[in-house]
C-alpha positions as CSV (number, residue, x, y, z in Angstrom):
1,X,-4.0,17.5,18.0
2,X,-3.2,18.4,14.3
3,X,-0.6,16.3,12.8
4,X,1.1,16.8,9.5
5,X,2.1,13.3,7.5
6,X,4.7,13.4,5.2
7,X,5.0,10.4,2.4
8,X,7.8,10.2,-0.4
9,X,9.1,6.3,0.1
10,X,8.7,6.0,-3.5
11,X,6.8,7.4,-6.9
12,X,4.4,9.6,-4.4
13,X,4.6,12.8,-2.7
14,X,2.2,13.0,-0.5
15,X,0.8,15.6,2.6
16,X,-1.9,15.7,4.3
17,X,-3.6,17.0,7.8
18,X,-5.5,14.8,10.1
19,X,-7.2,16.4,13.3
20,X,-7.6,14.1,16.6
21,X,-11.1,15.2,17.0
22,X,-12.5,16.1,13.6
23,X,-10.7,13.6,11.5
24,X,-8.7,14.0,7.9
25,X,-8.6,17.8,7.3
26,X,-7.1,17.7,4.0
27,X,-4.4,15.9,1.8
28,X,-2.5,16.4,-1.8
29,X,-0.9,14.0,-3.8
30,X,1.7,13.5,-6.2
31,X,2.1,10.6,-8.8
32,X,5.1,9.8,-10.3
33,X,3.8,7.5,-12.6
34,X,3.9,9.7,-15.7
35,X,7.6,10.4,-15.2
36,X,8.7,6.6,-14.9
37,X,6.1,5.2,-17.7
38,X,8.9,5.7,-20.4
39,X,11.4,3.7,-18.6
40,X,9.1,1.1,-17.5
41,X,9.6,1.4,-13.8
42,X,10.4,3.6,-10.9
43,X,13.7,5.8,-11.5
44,X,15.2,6.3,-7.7
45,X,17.1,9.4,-8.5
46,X,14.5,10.9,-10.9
47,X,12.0,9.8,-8.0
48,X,13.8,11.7,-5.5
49,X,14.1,14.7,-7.3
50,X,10.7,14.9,-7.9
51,X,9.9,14.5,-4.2
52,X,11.9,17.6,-3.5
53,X,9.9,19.7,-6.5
54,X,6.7,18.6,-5.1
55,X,6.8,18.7,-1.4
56,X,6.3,22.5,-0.6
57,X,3.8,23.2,-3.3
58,X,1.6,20.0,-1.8
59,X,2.1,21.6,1.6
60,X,0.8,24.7,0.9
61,X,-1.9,23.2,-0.9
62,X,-3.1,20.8,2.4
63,X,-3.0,24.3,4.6
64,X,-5.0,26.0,2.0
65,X,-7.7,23.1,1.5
66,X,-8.0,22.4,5.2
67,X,-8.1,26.8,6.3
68,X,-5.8,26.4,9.2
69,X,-2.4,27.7,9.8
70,X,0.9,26.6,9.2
71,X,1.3,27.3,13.2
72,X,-1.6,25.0,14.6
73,X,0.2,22.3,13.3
74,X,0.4,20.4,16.8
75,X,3.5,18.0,15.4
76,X,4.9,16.1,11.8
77,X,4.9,12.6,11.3
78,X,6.7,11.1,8.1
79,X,8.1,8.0,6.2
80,X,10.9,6.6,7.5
81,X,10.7,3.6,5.9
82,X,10.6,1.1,4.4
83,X,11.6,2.3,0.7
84,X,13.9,4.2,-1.3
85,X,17.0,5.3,0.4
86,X,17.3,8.5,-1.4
87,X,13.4,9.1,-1.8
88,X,12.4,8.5,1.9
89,X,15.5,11.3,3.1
90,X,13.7,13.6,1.1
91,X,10.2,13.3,3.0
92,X,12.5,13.3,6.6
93,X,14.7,16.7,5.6
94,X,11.0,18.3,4.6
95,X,9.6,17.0,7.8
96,X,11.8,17.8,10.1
97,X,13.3,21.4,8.8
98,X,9.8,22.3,8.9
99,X,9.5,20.8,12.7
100,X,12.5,22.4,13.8
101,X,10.9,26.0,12.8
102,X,8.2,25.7,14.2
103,X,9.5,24.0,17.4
104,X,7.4,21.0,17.2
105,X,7.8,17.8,17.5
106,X,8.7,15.1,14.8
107,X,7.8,11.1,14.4
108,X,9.1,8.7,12.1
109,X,6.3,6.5,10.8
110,X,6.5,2.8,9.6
111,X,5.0,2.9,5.7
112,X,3.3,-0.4,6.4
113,X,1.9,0.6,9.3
114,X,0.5,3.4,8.1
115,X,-1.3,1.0,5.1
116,X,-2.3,-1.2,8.0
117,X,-4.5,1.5,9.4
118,X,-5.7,3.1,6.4
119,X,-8.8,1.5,6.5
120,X,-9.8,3.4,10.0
121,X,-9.8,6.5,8.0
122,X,-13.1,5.3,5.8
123,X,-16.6,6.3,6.6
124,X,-17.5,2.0,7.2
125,X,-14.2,0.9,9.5
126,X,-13.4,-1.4,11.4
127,X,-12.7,-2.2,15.3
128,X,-9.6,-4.5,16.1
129,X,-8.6,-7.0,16.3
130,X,-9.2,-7.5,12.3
131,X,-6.8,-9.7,9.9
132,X,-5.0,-7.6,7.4
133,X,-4.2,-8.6,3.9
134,X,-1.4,-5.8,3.0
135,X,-1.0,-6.3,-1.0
136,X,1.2,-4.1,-2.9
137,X,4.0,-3.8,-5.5
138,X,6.3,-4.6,-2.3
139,X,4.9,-6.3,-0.1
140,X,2.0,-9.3,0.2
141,X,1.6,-10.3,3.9
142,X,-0.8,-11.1,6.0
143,X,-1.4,-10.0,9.6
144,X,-3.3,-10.0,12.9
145,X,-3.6,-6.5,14.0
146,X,-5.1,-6.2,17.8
147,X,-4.0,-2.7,18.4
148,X,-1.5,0.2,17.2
149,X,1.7,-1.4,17.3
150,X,0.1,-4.9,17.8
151,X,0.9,-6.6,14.5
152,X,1.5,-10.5,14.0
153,X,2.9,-11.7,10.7
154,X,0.8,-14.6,9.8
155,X,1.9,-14.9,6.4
156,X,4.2,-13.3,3.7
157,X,5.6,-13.5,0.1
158,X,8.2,-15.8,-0.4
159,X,9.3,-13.9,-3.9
160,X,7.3,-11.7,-5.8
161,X,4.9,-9.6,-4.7
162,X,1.1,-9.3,-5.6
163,X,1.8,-6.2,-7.4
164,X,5.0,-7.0,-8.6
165,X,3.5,-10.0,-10.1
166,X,1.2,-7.8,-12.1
167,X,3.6,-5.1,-13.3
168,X,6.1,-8.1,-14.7
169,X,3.0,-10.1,-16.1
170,X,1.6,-6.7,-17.8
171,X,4.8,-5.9,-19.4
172,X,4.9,-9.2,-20.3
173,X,1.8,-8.6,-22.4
174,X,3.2,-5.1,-23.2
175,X,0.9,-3.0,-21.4
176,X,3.5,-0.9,-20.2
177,X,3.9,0.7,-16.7
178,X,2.1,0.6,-14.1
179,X,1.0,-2.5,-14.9
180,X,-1.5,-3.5,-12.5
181,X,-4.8,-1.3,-13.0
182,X,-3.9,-2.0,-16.9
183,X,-3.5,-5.7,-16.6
184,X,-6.8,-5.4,-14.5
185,X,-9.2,-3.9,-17.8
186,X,-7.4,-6.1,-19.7
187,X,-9.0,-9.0,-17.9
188,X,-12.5,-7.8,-18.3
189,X,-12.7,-8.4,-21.7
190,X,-11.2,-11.8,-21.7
191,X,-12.9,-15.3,-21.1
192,X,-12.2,-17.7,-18.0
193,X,-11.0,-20.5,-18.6
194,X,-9.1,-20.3,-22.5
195,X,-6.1,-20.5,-20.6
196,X,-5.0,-22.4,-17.4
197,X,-2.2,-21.0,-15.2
198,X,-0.9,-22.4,-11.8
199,X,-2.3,-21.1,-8.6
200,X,1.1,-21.2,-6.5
201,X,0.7,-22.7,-2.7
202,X,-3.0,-22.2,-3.1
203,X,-2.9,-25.7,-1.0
204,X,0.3,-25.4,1.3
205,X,-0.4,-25.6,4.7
206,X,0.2,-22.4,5.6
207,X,-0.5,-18.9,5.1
208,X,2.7,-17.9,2.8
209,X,2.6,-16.7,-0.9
210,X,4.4,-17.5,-4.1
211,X,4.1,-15.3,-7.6
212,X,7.3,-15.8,-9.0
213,X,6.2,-19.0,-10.7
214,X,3.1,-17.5,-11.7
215,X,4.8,-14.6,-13.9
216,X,7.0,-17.2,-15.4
217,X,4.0,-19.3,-16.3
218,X,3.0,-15.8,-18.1
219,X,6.0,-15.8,-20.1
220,X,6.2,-19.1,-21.2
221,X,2.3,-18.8,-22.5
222,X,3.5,-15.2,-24.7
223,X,6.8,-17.1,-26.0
224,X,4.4,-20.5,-27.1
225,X,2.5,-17.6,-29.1
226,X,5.7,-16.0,-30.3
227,X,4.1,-13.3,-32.6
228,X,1.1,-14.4,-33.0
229,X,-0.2,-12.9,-30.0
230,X,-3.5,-10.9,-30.4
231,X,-5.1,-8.4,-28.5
232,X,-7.9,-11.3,-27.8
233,X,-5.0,-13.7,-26.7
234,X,-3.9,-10.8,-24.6
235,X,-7.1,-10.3,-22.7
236,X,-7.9,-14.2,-21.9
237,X,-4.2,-14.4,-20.9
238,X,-4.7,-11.5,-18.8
239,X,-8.0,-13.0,-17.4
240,X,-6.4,-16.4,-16.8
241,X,-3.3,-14.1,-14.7
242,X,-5.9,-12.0,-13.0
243,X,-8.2,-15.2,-12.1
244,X,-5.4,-17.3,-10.4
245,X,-3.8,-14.2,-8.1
246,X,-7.2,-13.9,-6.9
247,X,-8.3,-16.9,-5.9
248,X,-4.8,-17.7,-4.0
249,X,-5.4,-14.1,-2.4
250,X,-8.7,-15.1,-0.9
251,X,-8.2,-18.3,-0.6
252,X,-5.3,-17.5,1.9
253,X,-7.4,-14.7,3.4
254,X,-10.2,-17.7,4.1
255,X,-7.9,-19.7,6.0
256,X,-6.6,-17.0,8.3
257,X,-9.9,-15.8,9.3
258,X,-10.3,-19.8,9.7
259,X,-7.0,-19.9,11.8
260,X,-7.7,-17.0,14.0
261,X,-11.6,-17.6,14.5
262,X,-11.9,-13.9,13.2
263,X,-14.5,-12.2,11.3
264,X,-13.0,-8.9,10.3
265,X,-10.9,-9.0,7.6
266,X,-9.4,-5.8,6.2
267,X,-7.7,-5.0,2.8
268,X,-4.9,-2.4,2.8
269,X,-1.8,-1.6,-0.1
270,X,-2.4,-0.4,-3.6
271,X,-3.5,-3.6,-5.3
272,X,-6.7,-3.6,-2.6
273,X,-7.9,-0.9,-5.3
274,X,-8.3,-3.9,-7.8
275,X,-12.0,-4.5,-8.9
276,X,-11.6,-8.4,-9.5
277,X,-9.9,-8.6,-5.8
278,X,-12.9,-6.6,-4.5
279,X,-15.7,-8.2,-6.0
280,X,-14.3,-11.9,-5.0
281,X,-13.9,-10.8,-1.5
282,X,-17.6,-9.1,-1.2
283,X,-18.7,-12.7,-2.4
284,X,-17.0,-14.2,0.0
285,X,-17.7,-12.3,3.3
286,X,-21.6,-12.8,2.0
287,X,-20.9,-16.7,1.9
288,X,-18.9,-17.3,4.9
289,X,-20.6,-14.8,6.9
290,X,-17.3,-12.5,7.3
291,X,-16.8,-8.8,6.9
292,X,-14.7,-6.9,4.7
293,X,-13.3,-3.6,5.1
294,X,-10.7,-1.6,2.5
295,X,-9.4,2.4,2.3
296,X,-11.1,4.4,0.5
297,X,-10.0,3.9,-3.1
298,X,-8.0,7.6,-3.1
299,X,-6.2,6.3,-0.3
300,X,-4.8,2.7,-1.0
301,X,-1.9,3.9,-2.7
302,X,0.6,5.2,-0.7
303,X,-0.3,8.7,0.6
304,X,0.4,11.3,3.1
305,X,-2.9,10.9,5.1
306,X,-2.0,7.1,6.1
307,X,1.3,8.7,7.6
308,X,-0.6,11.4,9.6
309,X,-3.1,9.6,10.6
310,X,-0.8,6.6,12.0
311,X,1.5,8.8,13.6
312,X,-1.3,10.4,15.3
313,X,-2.7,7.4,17.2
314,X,0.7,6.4,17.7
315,X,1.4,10.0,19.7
316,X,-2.0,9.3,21.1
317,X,-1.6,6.4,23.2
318,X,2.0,7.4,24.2
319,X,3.5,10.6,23.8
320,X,7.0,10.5,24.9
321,X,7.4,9.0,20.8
322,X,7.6,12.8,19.5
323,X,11.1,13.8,19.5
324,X,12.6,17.2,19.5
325,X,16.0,17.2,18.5
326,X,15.3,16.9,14.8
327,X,18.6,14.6,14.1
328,X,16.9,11.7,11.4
329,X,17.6,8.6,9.6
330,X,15.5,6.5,7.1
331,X,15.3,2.8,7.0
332,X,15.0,1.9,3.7
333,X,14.5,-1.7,4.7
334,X,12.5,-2.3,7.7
335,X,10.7,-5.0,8.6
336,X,7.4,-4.3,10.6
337,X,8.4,-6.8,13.6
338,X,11.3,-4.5,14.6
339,X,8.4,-2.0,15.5
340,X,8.1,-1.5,18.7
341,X,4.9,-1.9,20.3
342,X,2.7,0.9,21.7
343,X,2.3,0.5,25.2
């Protein structure tokens, strides 16, 4: 079975191809993130115009790459949500105008899901059950995942995101947008410890997140500088930001593996592309005796394989999901729970 995944939820177009029985065939992607830099964040509208410039140029790319034809497509899974209202109708009206001519059938995939599973898609990937860390600019949660549509939510963000955290902390600093791979160089250049910041709920008793009052900790070291900030304060600030996300991120990792007796721990969401998030966690699995899986670095931002591929396990283990009559909505807010299992 071929399946076509369509991803615009927000500042990415992507499309790709993923075959049942010989894995990803191909995928494209769009960033955004040239567009939006000058207004130091994501544009909806602008976003969804994009989305509608980009789609049919990124599908004929995936056909091209992957040598089949538009016709063996088998069925189209897409984004329905959550996101951006306007962005995500985009990827449904592509994905379904092109199911409805070729009289195929259509699936509407949850975005976090399809982060969840991401990581099956690597050459090293994991078996369930596994924990999930899913760490993005939206979303910071962890989960038990026993199956396809067998998620638990162990733990999530009570404000700010991971990756929110760094975008705000980075324009704090006046690295612009995106903020996060930025704020991460930055960091390699500065020292540990010239600066202390907090390491929210690193010690609560359970497996939820705060990074609101580590941005603000941010700001109040850049205002005590005023304009004396150098690029040398800059980098040990950065490190001291970078330091304290990543120890509460592992940290809170630790005890779920801890809680569930687990040993699989898997890494999913854009800010699973950090290299100080990586290299913690390696050390970590080699001390505790844990292992550690992520997506391939090309696919931890949001992308149009993670859609394919989740909607084809999902048509997998029960077909009757596929629909036919081509009618859609998008959820722009939609929380993982409400999903229904696959039976």
């Amino acid at each position: 079975m071929i399946v076509l995944g369509v991803e615009s939820s927000c500042d990415e177009t992507g499309l790709a191809l993923y075959d049942t029985e010989r894995g990803l065939l191909s995928h494209a992607l769009h960033s955004q993130v040239a567009m939006h830099e000058e207004y130091g964040g994501v544009v909806p509208e602008l976003a969804s115009r994009d989305h509608v410039r980009r789609a049919i140029p990124l599908l004929e790319q995936v056909l091209a790459d992957s040598g089949i034809d538009i016709a063996s497509i088998d069925a189209v899974a897409y984004t329905q949500g959550p996101g951006l209202a306007g962005a995500l109708l985009v990827g449904a009206s592509v994905a379904n105008g092109l199911a409805l001519a070729l009289e195929k059938p259509v699936l509407g995939v949850h975005h976090l899901e399809g982060h969840l599973l991401s990581p099956l898609l690597s050459s090293r990937s994991p078996v369930f059950p596994f924990i999930a860390l899913l760490v993005s600019g939206g979303h910071t949660q962890l989960m038990r995942v026993d199956g396809v549509g067998a998620y638990t939510l162990l733990g999530e963000t009570l404000d700010d995101a991971a990756g929110e955290a760094f975008d705000k902390s980075a324009k704090l600093l006046g690295l612009g947008y995106p903020g996060g791979p930025a704020i991460s160089r930055l960091a390699e250049v500065g020292d540990p410890g010239v600066y202390q910041l907090p390491r929210p709920m690193l010690h609560s008793k359970n497996l939820d997140f705060s990074f609101s009052g580590l941005k603000t900790a941010v700001l109040t070291l850049v205002k005590n500088h005023q304009t004396n900030l150098c690029e040398q304060d800059k980098a040990h600030i950065a490190r001291a930001f970078v330091d304290a996300i990543v120890e509460v991120l592992v940290a809170k990792c630790l005890a779920a593996l801890k809680q569930t007796r687990m040993t699989r721990l898997v890494i999913a969401g854009g800010v699973g592309a950090n290299t100080q998030l990586r290299a913690a966690l390696n050390d970590a699995a080699k001390n505790k005796g844990f292992e550690v899986f992520y997506p391939e670095l090309a696919l931890c931002t949001d992308n149009g394989a993670m859609i394919a591929f989740a909607g084809a396990m999902r048509l997998q283990r029960d077909p009757s999901a596929a629909r036919y009559d081509y009618g859609f909505n998008v959820r722009p807010r939609w929380p993982l729970d409400e999903l229904l299992p696959v039976e």
